[in-house]
N, C-alpha and C positions, 0 to 999 in steps of 0.2 A: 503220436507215439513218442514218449521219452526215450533216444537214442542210447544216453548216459547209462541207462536202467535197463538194459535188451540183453539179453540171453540167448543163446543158442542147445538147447538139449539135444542129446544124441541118444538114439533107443534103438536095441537090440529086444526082439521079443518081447516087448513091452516093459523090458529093464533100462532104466537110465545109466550109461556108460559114460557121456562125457556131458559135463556143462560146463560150455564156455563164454563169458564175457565180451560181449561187443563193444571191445574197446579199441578198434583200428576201421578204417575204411573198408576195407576189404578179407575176408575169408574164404580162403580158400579150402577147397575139403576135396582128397581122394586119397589113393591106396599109394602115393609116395608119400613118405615120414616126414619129409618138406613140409608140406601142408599144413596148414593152422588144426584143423580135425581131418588127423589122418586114420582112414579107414581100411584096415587089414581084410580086405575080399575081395575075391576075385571077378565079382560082379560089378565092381568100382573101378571107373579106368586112373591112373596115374594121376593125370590133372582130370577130374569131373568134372566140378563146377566149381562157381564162387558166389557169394552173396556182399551185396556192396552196397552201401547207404549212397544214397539220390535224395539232397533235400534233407526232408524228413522220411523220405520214402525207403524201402526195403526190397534191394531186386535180388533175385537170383537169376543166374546164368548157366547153362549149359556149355559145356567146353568141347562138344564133339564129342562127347562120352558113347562108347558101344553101347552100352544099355539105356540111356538116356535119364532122364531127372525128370519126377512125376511132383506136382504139387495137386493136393486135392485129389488126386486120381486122373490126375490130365497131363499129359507128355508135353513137357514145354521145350522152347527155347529159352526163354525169358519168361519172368511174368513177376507181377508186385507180389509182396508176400506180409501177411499180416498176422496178428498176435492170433493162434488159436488152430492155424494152416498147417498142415500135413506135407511134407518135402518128403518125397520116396527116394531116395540113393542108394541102387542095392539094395539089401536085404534090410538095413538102416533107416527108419524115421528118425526125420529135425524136424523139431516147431522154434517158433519165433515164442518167449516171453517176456516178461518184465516182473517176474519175482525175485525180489531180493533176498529171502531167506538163504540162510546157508545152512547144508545139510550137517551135520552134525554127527552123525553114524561115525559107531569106533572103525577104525582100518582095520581092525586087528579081526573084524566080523564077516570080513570076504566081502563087504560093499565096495565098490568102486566110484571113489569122489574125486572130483576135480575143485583143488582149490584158487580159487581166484584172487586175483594182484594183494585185493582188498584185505581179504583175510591172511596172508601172506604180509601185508604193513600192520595189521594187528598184531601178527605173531612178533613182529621184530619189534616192535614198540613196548610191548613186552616185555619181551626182553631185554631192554636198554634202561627198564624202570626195576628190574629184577633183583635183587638182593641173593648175589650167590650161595646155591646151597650145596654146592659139594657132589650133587646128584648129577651124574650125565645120563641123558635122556633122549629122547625123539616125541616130539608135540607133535601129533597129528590133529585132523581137522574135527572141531567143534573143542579145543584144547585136552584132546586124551592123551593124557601122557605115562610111554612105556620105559620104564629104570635101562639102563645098558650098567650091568652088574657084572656079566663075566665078562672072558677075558675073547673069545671069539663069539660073537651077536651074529644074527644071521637074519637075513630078510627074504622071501619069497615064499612060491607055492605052496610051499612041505608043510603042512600042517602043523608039522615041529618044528618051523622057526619060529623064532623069537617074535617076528612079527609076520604075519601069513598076508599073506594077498592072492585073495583068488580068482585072476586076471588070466586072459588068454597070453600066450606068450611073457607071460612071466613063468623065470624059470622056478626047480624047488629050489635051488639057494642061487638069489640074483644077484644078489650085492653080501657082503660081508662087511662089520665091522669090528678093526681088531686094536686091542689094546698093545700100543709101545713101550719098550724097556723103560721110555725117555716119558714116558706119562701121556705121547698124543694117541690120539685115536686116528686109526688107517680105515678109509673105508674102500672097499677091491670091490670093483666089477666085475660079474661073471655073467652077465645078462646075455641077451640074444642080439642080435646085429636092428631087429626090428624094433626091440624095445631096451635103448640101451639106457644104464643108469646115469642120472646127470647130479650133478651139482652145481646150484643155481644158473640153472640152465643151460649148462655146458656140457658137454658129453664127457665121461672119464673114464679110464682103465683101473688106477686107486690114485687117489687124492687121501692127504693130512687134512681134515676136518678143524673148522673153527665153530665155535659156537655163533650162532645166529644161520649158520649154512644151511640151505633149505637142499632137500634129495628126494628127487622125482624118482619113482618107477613105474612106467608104465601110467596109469590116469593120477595116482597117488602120489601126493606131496607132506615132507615132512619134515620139521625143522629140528636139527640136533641142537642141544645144549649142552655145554660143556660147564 
């Protein structure tokens, strides 16, 4: 198994919510927001488990969890875990992959995509080869890019934002972005304590936007340009 190349998929109802890149030793996954896939129910305890490269190998762990961690159908404490394997947490299926495709679905379609580092150093290289066009914008992932034209832009559930995401605990307007007297762009959080808005990775209340700044909500990542 190619470590470099491992994924982690997350499925809800046989919908993919999060895919994450096995790019650290260890993953952690439960219902605190701490957790590398943190997972919102109540049938996930705080810290669940973790899954951690051995070798070449791939273990999952149990952390004492109330409801326990099923792979295959079988209550573990431990146990190897291979490309194709079924990890029950909660209401939540993970499987182990090694697809490198990236999904490419607009955000603005209510899919919920996780962008990874990779495509994240695409975007910003990009960028840095860009020839300014006057147009400030938000690149989302597979490069769709939505104009920021008026003067208050609005991002979350409402069907009428600018940019809609239809994620559980995102709110109808999560974040705002507002155009200044002085020409920058303000972007103001109004999110929920569970899913708050970040800027490059950082948690914020409103932050002056620079262009190449990437803004998570919730699974969605998306780079402004100014």
């Amino acid at each position: 198994m190619n470590l470099n190349q491992t994924f982690i998929s997350v499925s809800l109802d046989a919908r993919m919510i999060e895919k994450k890149k096995f790019d650290t030793e260890t993953i952690s996954i439960g219902r605190d927001i701490e957790n590398d896939i943190y997972i919102n129910n109540l049938a996930v305890s705080r810290f669940h488990a973790k899954i951690h490269r051995e070798g070449q190998k791939i273990i999952i762990k149990d952390l004492g969890s109330a409801n326990g961690t099923y792979v295959n159908g079988h209550k573990v404490e431990w146990a190897d875990v291979h490309i194709g394997d079924i990890i029950l947490i909660g209401k939540h299926t993970l499987t182990i992959d090694q697809s490198t495709k990236v999904q490419d679905e607009a955000f603005t379609e209510g899919h919920t995509v996780m962008v990874d580092q990779n495509t994240q150093d695409k975007f910003l290289k990009r960028l840095e080869s860009q020839i300014p066009s006057n147009q400030t914008k938000l690149i989302g992932p597979g490069g769709v890019e939505v104009p920021i034209h008026v003067e208050y832009f609005t991002i979350g559930r409402n069907p009428e934002a600018h940019v809609n995401l239809n994620e559980m605990f995102v709110k109808d307007t999560h974040a705002s972005i507002v155009r200044q007297s002085d020409g920058n762009f303000r972007i103001i959080n109004t999110g929920s304590f569970f899913k708050p808005t970040k800027v490059n990775g950082k948690k914020i209340h409103e932050k002056i936007l620079n262009s190449g700044d990437i803004i998570q909500i919730g699974n969605h990542k998306m780079v402004f340009v100014l």
